[in-house]
PDB file of N, CA, C and O in Angstrom:
ATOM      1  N   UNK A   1     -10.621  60.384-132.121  1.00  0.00           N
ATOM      2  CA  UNK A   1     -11.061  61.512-131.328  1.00  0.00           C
ATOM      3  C   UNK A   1     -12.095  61.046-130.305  1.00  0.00           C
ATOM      4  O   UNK A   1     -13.164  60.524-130.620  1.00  0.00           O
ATOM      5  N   UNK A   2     -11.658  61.295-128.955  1.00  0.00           N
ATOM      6  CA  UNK A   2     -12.730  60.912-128.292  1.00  0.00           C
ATOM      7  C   UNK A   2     -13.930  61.844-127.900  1.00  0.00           C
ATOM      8  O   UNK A   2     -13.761  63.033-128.172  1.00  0.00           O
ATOM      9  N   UNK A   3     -15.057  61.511-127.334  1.00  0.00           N
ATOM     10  CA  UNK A   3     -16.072  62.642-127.089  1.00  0.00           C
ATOM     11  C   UNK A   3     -16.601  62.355-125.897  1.00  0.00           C
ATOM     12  O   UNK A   3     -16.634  61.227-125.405  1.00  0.00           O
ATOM     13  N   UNK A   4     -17.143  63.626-125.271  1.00  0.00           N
ATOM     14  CA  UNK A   4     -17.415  63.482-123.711  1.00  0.00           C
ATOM     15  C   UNK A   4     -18.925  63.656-123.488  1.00  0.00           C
ATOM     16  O   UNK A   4     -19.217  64.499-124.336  1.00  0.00           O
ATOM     17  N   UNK A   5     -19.871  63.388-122.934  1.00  0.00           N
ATOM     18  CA  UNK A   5     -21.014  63.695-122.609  1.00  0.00           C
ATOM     19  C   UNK A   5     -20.836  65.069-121.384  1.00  0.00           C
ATOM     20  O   UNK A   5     -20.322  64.856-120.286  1.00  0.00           O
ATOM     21  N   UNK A   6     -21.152  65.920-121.640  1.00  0.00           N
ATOM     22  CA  UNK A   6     -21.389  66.987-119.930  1.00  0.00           C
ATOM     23  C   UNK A   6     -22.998  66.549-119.809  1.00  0.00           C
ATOM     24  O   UNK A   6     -23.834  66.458-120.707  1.00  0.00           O
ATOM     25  N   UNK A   7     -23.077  66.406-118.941  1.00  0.00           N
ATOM     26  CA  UNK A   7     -24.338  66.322-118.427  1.00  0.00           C
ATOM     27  C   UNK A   7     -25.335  67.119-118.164  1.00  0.00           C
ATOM     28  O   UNK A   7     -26.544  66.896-118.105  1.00  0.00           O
ATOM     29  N   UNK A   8     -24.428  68.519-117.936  1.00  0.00           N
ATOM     30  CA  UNK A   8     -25.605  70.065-118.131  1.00  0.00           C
ATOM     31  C   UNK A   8     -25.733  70.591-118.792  1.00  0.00           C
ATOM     32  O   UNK A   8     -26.360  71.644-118.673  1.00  0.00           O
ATOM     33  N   UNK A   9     -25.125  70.106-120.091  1.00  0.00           N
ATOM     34  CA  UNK A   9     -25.620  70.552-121.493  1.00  0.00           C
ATOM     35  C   UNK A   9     -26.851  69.790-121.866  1.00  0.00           C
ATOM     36  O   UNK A   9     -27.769  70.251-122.545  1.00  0.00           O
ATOM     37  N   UNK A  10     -26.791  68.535-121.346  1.00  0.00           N
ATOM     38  CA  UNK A  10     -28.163  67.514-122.181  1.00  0.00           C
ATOM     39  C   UNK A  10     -28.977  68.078-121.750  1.00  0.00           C
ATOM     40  O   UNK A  10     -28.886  68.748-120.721  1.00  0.00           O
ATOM     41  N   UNK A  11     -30.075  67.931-122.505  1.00  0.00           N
ATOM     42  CA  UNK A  11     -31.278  68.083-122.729  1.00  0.00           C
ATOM     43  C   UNK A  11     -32.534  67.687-121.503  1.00  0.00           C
ATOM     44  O   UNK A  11     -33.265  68.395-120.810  1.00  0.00           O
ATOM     45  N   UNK A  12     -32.380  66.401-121.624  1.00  0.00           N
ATOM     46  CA  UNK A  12     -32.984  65.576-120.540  1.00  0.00           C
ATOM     47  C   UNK A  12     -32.330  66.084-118.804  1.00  0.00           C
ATOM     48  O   UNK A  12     -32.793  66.282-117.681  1.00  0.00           O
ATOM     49  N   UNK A  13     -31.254  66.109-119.368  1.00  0.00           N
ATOM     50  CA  UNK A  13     -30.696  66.681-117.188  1.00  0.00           C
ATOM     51  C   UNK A  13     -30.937  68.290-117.188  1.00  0.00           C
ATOM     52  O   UNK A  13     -31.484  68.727-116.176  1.00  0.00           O
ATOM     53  N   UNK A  14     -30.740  68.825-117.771  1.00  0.00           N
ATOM     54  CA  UNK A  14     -31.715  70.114-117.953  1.00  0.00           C
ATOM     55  C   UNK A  14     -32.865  70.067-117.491  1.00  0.00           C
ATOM     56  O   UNK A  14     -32.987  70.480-116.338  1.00  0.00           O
ATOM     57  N   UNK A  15     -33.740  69.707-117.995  1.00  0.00           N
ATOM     58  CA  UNK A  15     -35.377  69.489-117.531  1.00  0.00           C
ATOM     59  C   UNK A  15     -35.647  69.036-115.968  1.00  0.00           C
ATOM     60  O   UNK A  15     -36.265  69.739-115.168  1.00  0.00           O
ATOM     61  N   UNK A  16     -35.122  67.842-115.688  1.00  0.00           N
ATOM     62  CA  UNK A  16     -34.761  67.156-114.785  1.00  0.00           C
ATOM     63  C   UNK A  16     -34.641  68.202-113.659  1.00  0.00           C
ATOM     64  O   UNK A  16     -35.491  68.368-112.785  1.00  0.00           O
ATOM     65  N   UNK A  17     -33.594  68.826-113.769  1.00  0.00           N
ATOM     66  CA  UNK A  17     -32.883  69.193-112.707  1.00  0.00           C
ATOM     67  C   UNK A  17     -33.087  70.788-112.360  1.00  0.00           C
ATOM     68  O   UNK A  17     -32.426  71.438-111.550  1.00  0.00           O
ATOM     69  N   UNK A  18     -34.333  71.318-113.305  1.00  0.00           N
ATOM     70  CA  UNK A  18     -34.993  72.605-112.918  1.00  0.00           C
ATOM     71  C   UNK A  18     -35.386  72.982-112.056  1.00  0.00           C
ATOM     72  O   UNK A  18     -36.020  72.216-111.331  1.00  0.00           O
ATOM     73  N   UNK A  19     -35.234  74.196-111.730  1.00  0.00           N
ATOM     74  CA  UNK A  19     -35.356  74.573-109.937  1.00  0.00           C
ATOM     75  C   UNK A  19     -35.872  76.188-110.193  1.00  0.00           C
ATOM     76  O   UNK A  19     -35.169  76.828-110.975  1.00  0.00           O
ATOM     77  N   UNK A  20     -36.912  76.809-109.662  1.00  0.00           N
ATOM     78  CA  UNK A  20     -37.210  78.127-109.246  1.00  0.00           C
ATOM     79  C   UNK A  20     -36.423  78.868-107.782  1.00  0.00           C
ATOM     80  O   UNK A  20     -36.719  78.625-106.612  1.00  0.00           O
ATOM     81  N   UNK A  21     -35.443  79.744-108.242  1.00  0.00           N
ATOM     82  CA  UNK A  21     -35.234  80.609-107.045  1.00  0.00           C
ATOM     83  C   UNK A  21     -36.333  81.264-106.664  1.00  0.00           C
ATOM     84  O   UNK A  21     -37.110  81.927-107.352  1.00  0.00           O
ATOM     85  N   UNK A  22     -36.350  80.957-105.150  1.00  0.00           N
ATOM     86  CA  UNK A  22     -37.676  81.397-104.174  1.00  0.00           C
ATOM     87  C   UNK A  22     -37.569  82.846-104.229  1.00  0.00           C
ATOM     88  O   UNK A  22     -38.565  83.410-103.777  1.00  0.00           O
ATOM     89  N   UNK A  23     -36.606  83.643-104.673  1.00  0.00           N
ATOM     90  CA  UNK A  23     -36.734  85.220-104.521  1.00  0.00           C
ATOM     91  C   UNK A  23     -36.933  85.633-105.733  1.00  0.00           C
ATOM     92  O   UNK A  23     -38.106  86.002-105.797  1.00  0.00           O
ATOM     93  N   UNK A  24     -36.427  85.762-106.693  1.00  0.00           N
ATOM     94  CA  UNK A  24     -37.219  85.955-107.861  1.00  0.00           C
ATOM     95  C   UNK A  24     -38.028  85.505-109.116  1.00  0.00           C
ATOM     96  O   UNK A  24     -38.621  86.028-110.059  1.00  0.00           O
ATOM     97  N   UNK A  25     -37.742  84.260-108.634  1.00  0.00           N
ATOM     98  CA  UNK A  25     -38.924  83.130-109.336  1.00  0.00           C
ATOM     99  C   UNK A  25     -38.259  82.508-110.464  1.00  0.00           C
ATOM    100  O   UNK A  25     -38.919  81.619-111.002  1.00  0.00           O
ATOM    101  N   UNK A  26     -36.782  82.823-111.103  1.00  0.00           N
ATOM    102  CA  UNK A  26     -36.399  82.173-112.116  1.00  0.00           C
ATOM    103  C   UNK A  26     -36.341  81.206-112.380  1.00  0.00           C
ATOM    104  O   UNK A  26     -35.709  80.722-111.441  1.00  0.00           O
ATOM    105  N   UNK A  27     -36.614  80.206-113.242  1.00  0.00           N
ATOM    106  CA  UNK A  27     -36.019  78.984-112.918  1.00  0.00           C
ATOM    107  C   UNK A  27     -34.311  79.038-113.904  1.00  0.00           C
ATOM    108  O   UNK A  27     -33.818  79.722-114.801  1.00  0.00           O
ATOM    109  N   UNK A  28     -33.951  77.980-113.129  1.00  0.00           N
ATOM    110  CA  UNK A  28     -32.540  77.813-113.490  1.00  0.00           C
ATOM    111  C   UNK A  28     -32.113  76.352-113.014  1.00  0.00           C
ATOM    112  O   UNK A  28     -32.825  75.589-112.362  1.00  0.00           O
ATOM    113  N   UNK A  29     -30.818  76.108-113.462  1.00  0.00           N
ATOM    114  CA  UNK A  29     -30.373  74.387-113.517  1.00  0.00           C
ATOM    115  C   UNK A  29     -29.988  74.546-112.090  1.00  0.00           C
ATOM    116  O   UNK A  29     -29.812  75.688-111.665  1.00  0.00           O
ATOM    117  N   UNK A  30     -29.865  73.710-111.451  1.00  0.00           N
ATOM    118  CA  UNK A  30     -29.231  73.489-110.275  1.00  0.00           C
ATOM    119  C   UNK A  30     -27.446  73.453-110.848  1.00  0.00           C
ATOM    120  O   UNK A  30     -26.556  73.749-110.051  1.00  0.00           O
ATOM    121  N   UNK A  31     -27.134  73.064-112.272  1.00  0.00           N
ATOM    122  CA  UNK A  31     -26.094  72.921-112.316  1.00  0.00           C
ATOM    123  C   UNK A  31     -25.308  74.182-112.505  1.00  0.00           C
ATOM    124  O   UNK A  31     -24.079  74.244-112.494  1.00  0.00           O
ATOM    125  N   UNK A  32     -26.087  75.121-112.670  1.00  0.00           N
ATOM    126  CA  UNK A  32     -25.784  76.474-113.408  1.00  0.00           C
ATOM    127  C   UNK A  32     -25.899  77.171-112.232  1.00  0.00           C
ATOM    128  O   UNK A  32     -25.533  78.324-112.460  1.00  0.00           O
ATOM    129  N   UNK A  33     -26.241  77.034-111.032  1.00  0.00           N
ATOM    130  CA  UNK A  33     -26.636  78.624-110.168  1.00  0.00           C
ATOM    131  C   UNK A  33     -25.792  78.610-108.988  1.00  0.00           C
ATOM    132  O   UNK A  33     -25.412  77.775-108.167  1.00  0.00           O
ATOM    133  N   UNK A  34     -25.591  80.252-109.287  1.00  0.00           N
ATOM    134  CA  UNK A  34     -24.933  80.564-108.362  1.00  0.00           C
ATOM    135  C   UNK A  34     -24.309  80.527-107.124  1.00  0.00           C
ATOM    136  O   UNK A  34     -23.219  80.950-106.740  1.00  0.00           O
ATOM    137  N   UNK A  35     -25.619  79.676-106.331  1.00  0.00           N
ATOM    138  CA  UNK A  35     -25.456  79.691-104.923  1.00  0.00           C
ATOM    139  C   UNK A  35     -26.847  78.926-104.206  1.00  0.00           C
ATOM    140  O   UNK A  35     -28.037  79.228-104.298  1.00  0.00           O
ATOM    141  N   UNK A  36     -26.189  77.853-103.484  1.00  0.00           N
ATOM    142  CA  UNK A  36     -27.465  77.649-102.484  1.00  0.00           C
ATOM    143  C   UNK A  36     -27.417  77.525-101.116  1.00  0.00           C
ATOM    144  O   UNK A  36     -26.319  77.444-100.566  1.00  0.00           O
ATOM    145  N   UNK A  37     -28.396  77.499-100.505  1.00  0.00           N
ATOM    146  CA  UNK A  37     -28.713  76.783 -99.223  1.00  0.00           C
ATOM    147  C   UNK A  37     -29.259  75.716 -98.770  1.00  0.00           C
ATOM    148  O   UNK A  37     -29.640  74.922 -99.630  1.00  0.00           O
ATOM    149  N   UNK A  38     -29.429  75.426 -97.628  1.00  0.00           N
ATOM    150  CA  UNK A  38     -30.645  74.458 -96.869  1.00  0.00           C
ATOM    151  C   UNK A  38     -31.099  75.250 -95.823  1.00  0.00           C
ATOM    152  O   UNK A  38     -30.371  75.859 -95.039  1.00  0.00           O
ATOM    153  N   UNK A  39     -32.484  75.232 -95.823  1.00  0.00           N
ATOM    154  CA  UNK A  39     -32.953  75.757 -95.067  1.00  0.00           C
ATOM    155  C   UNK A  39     -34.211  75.101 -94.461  1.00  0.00           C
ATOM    156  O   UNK A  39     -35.145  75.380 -95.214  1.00  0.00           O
ATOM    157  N   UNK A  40     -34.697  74.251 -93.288  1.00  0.00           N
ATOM    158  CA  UNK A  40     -35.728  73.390 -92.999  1.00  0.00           C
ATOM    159  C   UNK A  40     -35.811  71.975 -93.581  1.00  0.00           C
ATOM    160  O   UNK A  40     -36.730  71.177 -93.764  1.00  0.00           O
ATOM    161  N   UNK A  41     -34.157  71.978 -93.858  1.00  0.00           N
ATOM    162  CA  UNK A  41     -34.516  70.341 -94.295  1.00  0.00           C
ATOM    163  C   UNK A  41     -34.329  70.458 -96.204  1.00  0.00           C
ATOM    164  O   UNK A  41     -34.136  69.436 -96.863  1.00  0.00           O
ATOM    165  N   UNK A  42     -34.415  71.651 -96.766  1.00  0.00           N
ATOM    166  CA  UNK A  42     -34.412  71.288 -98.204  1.00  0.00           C
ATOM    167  C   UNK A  42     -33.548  72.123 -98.405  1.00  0.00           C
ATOM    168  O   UNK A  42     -33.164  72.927 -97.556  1.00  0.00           O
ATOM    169  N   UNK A  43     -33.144  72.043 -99.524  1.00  0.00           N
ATOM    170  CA  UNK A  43     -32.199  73.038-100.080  1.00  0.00           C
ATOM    171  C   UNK A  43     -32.776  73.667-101.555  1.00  0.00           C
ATOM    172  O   UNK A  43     -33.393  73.090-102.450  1.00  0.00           O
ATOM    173  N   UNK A  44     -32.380  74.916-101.462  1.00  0.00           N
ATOM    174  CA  UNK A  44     -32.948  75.668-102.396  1.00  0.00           C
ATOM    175  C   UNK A  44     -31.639  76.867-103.074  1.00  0.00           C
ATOM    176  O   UNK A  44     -30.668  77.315-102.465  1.00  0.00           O
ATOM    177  N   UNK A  45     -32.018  77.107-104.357  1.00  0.00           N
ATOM    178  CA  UNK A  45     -30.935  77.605-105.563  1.00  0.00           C
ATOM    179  C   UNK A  45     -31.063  78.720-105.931  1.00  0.00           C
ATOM    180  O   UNK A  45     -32.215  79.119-106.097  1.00  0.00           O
ATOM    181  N   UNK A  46     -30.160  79.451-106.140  1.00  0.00           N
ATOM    182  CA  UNK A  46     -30.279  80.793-106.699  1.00  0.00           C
ATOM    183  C   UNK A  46     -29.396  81.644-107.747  1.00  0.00           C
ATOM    184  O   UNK A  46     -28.179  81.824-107.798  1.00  0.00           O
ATOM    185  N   UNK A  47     -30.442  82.099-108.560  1.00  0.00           N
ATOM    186  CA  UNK A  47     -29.738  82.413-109.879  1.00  0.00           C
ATOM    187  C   UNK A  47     -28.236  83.563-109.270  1.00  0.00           C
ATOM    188  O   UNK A  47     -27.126  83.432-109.786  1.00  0.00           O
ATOM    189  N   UNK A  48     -28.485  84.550-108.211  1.00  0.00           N
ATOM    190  CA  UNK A  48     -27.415  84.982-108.124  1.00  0.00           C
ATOM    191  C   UNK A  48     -27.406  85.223-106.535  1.00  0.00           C
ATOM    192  O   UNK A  48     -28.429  85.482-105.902  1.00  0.00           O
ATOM    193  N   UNK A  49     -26.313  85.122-106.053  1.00  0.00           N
ATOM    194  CA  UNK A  49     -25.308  86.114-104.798  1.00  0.00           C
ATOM    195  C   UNK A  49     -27.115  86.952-104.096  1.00  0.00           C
ATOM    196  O   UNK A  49     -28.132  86.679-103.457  1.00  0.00           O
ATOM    197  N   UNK A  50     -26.528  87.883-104.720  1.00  0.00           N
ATOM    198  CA  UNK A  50     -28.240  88.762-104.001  1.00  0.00           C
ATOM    199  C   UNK A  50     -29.515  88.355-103.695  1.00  0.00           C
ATOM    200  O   UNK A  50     -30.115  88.604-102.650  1.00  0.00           O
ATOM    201  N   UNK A  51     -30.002  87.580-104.844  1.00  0.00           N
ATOM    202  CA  UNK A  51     -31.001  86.654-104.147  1.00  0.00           C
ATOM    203  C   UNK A  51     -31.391  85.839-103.017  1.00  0.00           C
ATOM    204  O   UNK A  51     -32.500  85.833-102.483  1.00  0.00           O
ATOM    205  N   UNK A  52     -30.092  84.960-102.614  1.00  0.00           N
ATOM    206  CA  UNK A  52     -29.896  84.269-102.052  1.00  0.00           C
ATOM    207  C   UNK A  52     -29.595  85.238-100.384  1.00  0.00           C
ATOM    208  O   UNK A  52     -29.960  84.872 -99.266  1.00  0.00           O
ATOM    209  N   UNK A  53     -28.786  86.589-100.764  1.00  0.00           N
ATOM    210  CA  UNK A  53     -29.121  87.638 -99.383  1.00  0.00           C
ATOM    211  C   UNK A  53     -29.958  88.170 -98.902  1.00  0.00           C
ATOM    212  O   UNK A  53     -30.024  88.679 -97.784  1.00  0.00           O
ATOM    213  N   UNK A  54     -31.158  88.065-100.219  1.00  0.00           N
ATOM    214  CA  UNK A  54     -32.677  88.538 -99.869  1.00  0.00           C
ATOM    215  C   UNK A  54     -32.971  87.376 -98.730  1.00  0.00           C
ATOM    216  O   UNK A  54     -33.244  87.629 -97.557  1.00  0.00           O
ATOM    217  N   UNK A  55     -32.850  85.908 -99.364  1.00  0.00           N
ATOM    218  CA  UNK A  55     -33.462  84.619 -98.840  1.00  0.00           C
ATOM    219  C   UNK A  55     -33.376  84.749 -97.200  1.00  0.00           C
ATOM    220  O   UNK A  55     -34.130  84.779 -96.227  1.00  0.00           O
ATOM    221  N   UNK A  56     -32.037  84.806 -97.505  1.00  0.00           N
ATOM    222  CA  UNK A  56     -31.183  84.497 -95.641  1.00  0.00           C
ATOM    223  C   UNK A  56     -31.848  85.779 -95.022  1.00  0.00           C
ATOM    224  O   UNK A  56     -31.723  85.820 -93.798  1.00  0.00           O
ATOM    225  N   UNK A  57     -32.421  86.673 -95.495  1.00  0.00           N
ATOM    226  CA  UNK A  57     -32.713  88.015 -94.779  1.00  0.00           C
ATOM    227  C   UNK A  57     -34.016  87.903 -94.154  1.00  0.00           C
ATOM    228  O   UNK A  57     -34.155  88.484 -93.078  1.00  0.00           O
ATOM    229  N   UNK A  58     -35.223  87.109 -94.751  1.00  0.00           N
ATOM    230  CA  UNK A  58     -36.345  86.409 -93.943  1.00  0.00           C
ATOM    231  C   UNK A  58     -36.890  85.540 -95.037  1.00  0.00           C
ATOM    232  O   UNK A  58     -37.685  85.846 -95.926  1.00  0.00           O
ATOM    233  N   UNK A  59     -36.025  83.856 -94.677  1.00  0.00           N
ATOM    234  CA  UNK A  59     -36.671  82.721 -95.201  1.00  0.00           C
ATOM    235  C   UNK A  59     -37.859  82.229 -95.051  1.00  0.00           C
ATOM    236  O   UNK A  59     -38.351  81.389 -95.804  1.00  0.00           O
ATOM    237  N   UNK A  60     -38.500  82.806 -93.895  1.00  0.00           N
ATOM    238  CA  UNK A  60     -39.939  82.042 -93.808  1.00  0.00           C
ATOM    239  C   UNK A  60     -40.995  82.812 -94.814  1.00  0.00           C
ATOM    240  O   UNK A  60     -42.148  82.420 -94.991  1.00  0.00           O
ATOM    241  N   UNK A  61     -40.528  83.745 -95.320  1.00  0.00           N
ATOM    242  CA  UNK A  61     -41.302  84.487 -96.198  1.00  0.00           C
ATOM    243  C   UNK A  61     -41.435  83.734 -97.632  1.00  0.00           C
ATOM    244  O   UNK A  61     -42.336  83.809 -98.468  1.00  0.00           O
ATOM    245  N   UNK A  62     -40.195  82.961 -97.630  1.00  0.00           N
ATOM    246  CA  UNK A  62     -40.164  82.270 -99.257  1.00  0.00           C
ATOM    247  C   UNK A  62     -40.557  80.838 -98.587  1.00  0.00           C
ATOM    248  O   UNK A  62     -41.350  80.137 -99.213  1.00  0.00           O
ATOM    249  N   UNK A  63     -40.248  80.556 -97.840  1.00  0.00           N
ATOM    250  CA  UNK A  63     -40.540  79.086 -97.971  1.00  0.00           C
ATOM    251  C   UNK A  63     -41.615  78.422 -96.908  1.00  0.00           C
ATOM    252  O   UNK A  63     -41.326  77.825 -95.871  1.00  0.00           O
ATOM    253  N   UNK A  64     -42.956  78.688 -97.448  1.00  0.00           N
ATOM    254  CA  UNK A  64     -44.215  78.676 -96.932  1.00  0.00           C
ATOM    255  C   UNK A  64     -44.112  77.177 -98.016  1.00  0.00           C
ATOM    256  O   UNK A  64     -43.432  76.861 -98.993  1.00  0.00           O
ATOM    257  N   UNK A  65     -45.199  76.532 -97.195  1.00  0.00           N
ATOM    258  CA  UNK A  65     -45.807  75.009 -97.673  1.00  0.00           C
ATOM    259  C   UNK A  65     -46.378  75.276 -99.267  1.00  0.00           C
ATOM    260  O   UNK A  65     -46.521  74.435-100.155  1.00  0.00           O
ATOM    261  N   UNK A  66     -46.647  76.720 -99.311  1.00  0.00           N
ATOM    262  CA  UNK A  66     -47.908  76.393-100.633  1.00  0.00           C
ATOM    263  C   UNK A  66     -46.666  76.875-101.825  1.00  0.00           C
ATOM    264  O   UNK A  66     -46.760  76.443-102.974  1.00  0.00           O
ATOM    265  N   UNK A  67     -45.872  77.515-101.549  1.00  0.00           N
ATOM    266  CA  UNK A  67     -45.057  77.927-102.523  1.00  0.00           C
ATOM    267  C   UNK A  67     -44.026  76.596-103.326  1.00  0.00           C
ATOM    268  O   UNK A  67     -42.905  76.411-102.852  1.00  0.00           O
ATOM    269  N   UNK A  68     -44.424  75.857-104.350  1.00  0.00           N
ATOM    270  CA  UNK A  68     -43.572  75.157-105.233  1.00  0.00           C
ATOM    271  C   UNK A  68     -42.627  75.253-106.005  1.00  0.00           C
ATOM    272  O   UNK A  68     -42.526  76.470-106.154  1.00  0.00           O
ATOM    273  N   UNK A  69     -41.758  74.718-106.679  1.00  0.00           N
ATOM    274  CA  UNK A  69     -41.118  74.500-107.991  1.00  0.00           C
ATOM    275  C   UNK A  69     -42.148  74.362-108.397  1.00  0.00           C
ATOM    276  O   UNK A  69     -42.312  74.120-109.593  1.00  0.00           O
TER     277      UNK A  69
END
């Protein structure tokens, strides 16, 4: 029987690869979400569809210098 590693089940790429959507602050996997963009050079993730219509609706509001992951 062979066995497969997924990589967004582990543990370690989980952690790794955590990301806060800029509209409602969740964090979530990059491997898991819904939907992203780039916007100024970075790209940013979102747990769903709507969020991401808030984003595009006025990005400079979420993506100010002081606001982090």
């Amino acid at each position: 029987m062979e066995g497969h590693l997924q990589l967004e089940d582990a543990r370690l790429y989980q952690q790794t690869n955590l990301v806060t959507d800029p509209e409602c602050g969740m964090r979530i996997s990059k491997a898991f979400a819904k939907s992203s963009m780039e916007y100024c050079g970075r790209e940013y993730y979102f747990c769903v569809d709507e969020c991401r219509r808030k984003f595009e609706s006025n990005p400079g509001a979420y993506a100010s210098p002081q606001r982090s992951e």
